[in-house]
DOPALO-267333 format. One record per residue (C-alpha): residue in three letters; z negated, y, x. Coordinates in steps of 0.1 Angstrom, whole numbers, padded with zeros to 4 digits, always signed. Each point is the difference from the previous one (the first is absolute). Layout:
BEGIN
ALAZYX...
***
This chain:
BEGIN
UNK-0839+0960+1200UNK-0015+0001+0034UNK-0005+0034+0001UNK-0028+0004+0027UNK-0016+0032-0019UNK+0003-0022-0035UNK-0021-0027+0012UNK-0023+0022+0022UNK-0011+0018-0032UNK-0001-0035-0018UNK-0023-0016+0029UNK-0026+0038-0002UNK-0007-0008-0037UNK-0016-0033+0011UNK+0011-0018-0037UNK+0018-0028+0021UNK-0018-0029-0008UNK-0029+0018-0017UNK-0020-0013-0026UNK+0013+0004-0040UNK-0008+0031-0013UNK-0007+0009-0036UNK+0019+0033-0001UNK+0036-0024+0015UNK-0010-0026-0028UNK+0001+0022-0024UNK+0036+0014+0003UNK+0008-0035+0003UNK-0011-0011-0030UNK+0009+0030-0015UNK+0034-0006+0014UNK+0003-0038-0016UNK-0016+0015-0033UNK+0025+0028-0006UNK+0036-0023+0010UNK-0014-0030-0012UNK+0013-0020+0034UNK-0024-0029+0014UNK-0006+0013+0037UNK-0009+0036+0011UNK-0009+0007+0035UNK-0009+0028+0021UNK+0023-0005+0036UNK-0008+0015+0032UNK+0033-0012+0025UNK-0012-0003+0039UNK+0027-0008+0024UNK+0001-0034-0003UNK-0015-0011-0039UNK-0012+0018-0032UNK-0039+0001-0004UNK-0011-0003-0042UNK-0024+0030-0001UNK-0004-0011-0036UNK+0016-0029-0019UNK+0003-0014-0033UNK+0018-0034-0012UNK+0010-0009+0036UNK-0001-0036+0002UNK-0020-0022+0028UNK+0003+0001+0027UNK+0013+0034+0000UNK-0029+0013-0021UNK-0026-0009+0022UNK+0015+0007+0036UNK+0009+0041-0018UNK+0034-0003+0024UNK+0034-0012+0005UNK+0020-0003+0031UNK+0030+0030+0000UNK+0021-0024-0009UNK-0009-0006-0035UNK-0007+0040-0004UNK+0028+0017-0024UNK-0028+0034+0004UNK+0019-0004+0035UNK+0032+0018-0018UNK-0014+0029-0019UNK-0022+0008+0035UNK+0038+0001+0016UNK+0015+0016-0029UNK-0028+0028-0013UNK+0007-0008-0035UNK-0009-0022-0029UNK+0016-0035-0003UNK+0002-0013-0034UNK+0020-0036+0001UNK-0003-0024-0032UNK+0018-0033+0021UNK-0010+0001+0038UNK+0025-0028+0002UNK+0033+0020-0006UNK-0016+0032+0020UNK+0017+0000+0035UNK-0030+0020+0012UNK-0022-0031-0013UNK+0019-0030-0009UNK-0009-0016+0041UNK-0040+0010-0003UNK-0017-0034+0000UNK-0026+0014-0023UNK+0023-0011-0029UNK-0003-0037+0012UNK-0040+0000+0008UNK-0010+0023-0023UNK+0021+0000-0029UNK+0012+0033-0002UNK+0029+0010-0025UNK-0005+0037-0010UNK-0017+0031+0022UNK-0006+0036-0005UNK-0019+0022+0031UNK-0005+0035+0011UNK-0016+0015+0022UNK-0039+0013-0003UNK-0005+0036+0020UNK-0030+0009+0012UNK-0015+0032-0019UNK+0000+0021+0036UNK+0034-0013+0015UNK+0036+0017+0007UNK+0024-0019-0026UNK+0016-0020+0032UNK+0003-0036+0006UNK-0017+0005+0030UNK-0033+0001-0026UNK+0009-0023-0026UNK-0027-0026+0005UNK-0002-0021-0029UNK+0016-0013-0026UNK-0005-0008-0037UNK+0026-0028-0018UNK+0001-0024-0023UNK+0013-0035+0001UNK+0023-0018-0029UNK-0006-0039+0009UNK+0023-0033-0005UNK-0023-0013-0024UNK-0004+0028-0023UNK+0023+0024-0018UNK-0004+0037+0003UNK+0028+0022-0007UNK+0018+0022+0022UNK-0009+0030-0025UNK-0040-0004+0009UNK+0012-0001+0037UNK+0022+0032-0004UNK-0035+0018-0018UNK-0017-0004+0040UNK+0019+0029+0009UNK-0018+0023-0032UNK-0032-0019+0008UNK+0003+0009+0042UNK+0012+0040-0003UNK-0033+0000-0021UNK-0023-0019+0025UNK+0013+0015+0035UNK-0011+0033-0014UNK-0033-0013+0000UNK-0006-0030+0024UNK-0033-0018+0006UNK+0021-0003+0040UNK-0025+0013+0028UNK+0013+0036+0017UNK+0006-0005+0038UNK-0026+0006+0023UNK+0007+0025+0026UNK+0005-0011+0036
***
């Protein structure tokens, strides 16, 4: 999670706290359009909260401030893990059912993997952002839209709008 090299890389594209870009909006909408969920966001995690390169149906004040704190990130577990994390009730997850982002955001159902740069070795070390989608309290999605992220993602990484490094 803290991997120095990771969030080196991460820093060198110079997407934290840049402004929206048409190209990240895109695969989010795209994202929300194709499962049919209410939120879609783009996630870059820093050591210490997860920036919203791009983000759709993210309520206030989470919208407009494009961040959480760590605490509320669940993208925190697929950067530790590697791998895609599809979970239709965040409250039963043991992995999830603590993150206060249920509480203040209304989270019930997630699904994220991993974006890969175009240029980088397939290592955690370079895994930089983050696509998922958000099943919320209010509204009912089912877990079989959640489970079609994983299609949706193997499709996108091979072609992500993510910057490459820059050397040095």
């Amino acid at each position: 999670m803290q991997a120095p090299e990771r969030l080196a890389a991460l820093h060198r594209t110079e997407l934290l706290d840049s402004p929206a870009q048409e190209n990240f909006d895109r695969l989010t909408r795209l994202t929300s359009t194709v499962l049919n969920v209410p939120v879609a966001l783009v996630s870059l995690v820093d050591s210490d909260r997860q920036f919203f390169k791009s983000c759709l149906g993210l309520a206030q004040p989470w919208a407009s401030q494009r961040q959480t704190p760590l605490s509320h990130s669940f993208c925190q577990h697929v950067v530790q893990s590697g791998r895609p994390l599809v979970v239709s009730d965040a409250r039963e997850h043991p992995l999830l059912r603590d993150n206060p982002a249920i509480r203040d955001l209304g989270v019930m159902a997630y699904a994220g993997a991993p974006l890969i740069p175009n240029l980088a070795p397939m290592s955690s070390a370079w895994w930089l952002g983050y696509r998922c989608v958000l099943g919320l309290a209010n509204g009912s999605r089912t877990t079989q839209n959640l489970q079609r992220t994983g299609e949706c993602v193997d499709r996108a990484t091979a072609t992500s709008p993510t910057s490459s490094p820059r050397p040095g």
